[in-house]
C-alpha positions as CSV (number, residue, x, y, z in Angstrom):
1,X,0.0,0.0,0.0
2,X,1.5,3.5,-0.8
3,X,2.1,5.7,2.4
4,X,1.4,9.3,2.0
5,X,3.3,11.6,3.7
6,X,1.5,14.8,5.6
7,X,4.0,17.6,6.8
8,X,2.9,19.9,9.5
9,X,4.1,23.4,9.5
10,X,3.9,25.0,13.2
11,X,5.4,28.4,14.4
12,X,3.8,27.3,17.6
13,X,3.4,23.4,18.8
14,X,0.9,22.3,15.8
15,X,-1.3,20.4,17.5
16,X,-4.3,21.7,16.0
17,X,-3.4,21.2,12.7
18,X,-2.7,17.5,13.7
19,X,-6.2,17.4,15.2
20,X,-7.9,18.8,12.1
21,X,-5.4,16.5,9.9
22,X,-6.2,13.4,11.5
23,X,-9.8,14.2,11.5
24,X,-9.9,14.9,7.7
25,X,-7.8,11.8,7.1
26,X,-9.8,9.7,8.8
27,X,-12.8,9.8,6.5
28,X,-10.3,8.2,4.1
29,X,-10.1,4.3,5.7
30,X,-8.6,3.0,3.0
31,X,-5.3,5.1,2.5
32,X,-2.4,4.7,4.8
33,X,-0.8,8.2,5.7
34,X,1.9,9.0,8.2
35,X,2.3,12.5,9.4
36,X,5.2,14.5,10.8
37,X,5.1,17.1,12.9
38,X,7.1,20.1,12.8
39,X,7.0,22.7,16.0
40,X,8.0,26.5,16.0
41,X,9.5,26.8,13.0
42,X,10.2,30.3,12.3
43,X,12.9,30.9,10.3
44,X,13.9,30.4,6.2
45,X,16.6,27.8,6.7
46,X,14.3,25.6,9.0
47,X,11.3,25.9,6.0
48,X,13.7,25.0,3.4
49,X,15.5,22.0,4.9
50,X,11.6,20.6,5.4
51,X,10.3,21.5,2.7
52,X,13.0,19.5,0.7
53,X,12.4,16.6,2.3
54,X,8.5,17.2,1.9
55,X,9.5,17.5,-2.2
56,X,11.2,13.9,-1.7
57,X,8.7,12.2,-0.1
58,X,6.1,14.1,-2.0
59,X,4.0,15.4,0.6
60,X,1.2,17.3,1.7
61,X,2.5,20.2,3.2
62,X,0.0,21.7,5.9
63,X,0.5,24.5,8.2
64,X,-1.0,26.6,11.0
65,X,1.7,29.9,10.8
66,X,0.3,33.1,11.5
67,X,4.0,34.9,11.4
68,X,3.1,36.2,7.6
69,X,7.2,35.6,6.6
70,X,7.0,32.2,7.6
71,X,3.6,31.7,5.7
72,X,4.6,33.0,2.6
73,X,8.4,31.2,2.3
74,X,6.1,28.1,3.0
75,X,3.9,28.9,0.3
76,X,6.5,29.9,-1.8
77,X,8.3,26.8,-1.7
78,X,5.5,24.6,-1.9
79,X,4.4,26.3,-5.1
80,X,8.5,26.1,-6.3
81,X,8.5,22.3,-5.6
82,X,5.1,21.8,-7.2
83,X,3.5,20.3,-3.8
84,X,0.1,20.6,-2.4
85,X,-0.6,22.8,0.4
86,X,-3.1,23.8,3.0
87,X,-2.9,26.7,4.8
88,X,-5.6,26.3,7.6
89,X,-5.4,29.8,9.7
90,X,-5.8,32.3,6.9
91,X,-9.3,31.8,5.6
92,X,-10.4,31.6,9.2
93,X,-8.3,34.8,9.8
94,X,-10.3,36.5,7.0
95,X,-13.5,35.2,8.1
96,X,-12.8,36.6,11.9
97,X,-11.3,39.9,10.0
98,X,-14.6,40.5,8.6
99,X,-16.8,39.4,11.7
100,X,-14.8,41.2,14.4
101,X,-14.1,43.9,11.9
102,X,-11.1,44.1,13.5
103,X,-6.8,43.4,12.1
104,X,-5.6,40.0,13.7
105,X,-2.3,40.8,16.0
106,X,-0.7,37.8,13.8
107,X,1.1,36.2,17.5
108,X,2.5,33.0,17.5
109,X,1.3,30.5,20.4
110,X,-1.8,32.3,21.6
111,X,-3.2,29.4,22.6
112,X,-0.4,27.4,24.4
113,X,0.3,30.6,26.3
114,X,-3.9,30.4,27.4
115,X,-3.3,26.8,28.1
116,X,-0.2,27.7,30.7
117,X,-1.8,30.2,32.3
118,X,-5.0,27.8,32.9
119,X,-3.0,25.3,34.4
120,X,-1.1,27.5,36.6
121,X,-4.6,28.7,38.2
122,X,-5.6,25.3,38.6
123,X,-2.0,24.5,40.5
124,X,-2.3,27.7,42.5
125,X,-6.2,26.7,43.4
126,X,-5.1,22.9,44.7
127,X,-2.1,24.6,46.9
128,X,-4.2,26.9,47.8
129,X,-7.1,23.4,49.1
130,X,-3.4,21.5,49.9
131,X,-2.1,24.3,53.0
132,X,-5.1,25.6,54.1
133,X,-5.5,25.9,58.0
134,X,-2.0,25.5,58.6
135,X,-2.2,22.0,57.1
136,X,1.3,21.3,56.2
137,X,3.5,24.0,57.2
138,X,6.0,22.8,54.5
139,X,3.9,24.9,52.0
140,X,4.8,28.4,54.2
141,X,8.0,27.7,51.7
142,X,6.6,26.9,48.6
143,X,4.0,29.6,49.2
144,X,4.4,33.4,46.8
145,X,2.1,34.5,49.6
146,X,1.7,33.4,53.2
147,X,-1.3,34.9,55.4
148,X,-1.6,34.8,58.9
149,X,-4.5,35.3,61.3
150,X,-7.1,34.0,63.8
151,X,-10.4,32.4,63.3
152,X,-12.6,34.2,60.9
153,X,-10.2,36.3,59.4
154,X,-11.1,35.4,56.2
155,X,-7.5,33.4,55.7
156,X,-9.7,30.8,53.1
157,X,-11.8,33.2,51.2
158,X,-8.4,34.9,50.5
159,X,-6.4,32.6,49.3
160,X,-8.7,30.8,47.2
161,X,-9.2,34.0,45.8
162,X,-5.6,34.9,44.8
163,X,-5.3,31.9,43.6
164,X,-7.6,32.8,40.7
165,X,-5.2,35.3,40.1
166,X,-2.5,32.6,40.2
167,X,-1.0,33.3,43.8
168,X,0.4,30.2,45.5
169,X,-0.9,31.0,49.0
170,X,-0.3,29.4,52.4
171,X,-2.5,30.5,55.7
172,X,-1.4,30.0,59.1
173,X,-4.0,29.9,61.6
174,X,-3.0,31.6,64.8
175,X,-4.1,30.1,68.2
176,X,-2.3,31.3,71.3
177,X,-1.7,27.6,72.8
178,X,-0.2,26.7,69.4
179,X,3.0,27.8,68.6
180,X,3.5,29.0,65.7
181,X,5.5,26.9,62.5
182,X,8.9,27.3,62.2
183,X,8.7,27.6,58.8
184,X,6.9,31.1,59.3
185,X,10.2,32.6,60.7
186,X,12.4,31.0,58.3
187,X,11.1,32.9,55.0
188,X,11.2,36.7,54.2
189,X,8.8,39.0,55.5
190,X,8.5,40.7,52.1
191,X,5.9,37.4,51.8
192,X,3.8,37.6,55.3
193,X,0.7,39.2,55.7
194,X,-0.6,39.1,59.0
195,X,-4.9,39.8,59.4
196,X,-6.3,41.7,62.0
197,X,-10.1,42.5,62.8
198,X,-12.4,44.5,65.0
199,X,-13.1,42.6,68.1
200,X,-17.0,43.7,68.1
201,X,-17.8,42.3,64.6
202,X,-15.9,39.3,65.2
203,X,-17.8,38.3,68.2
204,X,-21.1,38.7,66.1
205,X,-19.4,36.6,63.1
206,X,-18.2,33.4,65.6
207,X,-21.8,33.8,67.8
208,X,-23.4,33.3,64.1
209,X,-21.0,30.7,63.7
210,X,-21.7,28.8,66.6
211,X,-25.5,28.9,65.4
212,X,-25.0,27.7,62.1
213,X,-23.3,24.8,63.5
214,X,-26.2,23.6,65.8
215,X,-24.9,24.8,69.2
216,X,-26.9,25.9,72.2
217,X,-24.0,27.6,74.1
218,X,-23.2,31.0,72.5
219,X,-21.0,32.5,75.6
220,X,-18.8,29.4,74.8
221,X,-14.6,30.6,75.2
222,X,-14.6,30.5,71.2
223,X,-17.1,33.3,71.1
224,X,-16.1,35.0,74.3
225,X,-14.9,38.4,73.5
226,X,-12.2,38.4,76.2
227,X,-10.6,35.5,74.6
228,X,-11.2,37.1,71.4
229,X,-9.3,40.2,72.6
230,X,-6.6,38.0,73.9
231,X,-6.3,36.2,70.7
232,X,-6.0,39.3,69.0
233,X,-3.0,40.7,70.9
234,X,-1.3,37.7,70.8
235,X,-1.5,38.3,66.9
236,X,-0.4,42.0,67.3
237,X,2.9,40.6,68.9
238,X,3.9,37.7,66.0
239,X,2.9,40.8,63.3
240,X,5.4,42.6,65.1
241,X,7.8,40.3,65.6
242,X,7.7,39.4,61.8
243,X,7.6,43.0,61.1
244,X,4.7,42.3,58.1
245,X,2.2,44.0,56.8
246,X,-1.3,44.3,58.8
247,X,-4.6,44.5,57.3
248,X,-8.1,45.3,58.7
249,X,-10.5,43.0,56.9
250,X,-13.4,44.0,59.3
251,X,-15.3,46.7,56.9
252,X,-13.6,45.1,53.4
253,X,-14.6,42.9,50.8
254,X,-12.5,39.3,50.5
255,X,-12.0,41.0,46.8
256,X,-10.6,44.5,48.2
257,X,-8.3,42.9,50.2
258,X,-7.0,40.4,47.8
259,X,-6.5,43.3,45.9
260,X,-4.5,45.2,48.3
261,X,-2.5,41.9,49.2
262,X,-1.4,42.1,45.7
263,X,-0.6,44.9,45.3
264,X,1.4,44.5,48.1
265,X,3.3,41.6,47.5
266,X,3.9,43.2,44.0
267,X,5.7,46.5,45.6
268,X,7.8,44.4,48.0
269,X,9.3,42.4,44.6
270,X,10.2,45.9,43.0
């Protein structure tokens, strides 16, 4: 049986010309075909040496370039060596030219760069699940941010915010019969943000709490607003002793202090 040869053409990784190639090919059951691949090619020397071989083998030369250079020293040599061609972005292009009635930016690897930053959330989101509540302090080092507070500080709503904005963050909860992870004092500073609260509205917030979970005794120590004050100045003191950042999260929005933890974090690296 005579194997035909398909050559991909990719200034990026050409995987969606192989999709749409094997799909096409497919329909043809009784033709065996081999394809090979050819990623981020981008320069005259690289197109000539493949397109040689392509003229050898007699293949079907197929590519997804939207760097016009590369396009048109493909198409050139594929009209030189008498091959057939298939150029799948530029009809689209013009089609989406038309429709958006707008120029395209002609950028190589749009979509692998999407597809990296889509991962990266997702990886910042399960560290995010992964150290929660002081879980495994090992991630304090891992961590771009690290936030520290006491119950109801908002230390989860935070960092499974930032991580949608593809912060690795760590929270430490802050208990003043627990010491607190070594880990905490062995990273920079430039990393720590510590939480703080208005003692008033957090009593109201853990008494609701206590209620939500079924339980009678509101006056219970986790409620009290002594210990609450306690736990608060026993806060105060590790801020101080890291020397990090405080914020007030009692009158803001988890968004407008994510925001300002960014922001930050971004000043600190420069």
């Amino acid at each position: 049986m005579n194997l035909k040869m398909i050559y991909i053409l990719s200034d990026s990784l050409g995987d969606t010309a192989e999709l749409v190639i094997k799909a096409a090919a497919e329909q043809f059951t009784s033709r065996a075909y081999e394809i090979r691949k050819f990623s981020y090619v981008s320069t005259k020397s690289q197109i000539q040496n493949i397109m040689e071989d392509a003229k050898y083998v007699n293949a079907l030369v197929v590519f997804t370039t939207v760097i016009p250079e590369v396009k048109n020293e493909i198409l050139r040599l594929s009209r030189e060596f008498d091959l057939l061609y298939f150029d799948i972005m530029s009809p689209l292009l013009k089609e989406f030219e038309v429709f958006f009635d707008a120029k395209p930016i002609y950028e190589a690897g749009i979509i692998r760069r999407l597809d990296e930053t889509y991962f990266r959330k997702v990886e910042a989101i399960e560290f995010a699940v992964k150290y929660d509540d002081g879980k495994d302090p090992r991630g304090v080092k891992k961590a771009d941010i690290v936030l520290l507070g006491i119950s109801r500080t908002s230390k989860t709503p935070l960092s499974m915010y930032l991580a949608h904005k593809n912060l690795k963050v760590a929270n430490i909860p802050l208990v003043p019969e627990v010491p607190v992870p070594k880990e905490v004092y062995e990273i920079s500073k430039d990393k720590i943000i510590g939480l703080t609260t208005d003692p008033y509205k957090l009593n109201e917030i853990r008494v609701e709490r206590i209620k939500a979970l079924g339980l009678a005794n509101t006056t219970a120590t986790y409620a009290n607003l002594d210990r609450i004050l306690d736990e608060l100045e026993y806060a105060d003191k590790i801020y101080r002793k890291i020397g990090c950042p405080v914020i007030n999260v009692s009158s803001k929005a988890v968004e407008e202090t994510a925001n300002i933890i960014a922001k930050i974090i971004q000043s600190k690296k420069g």
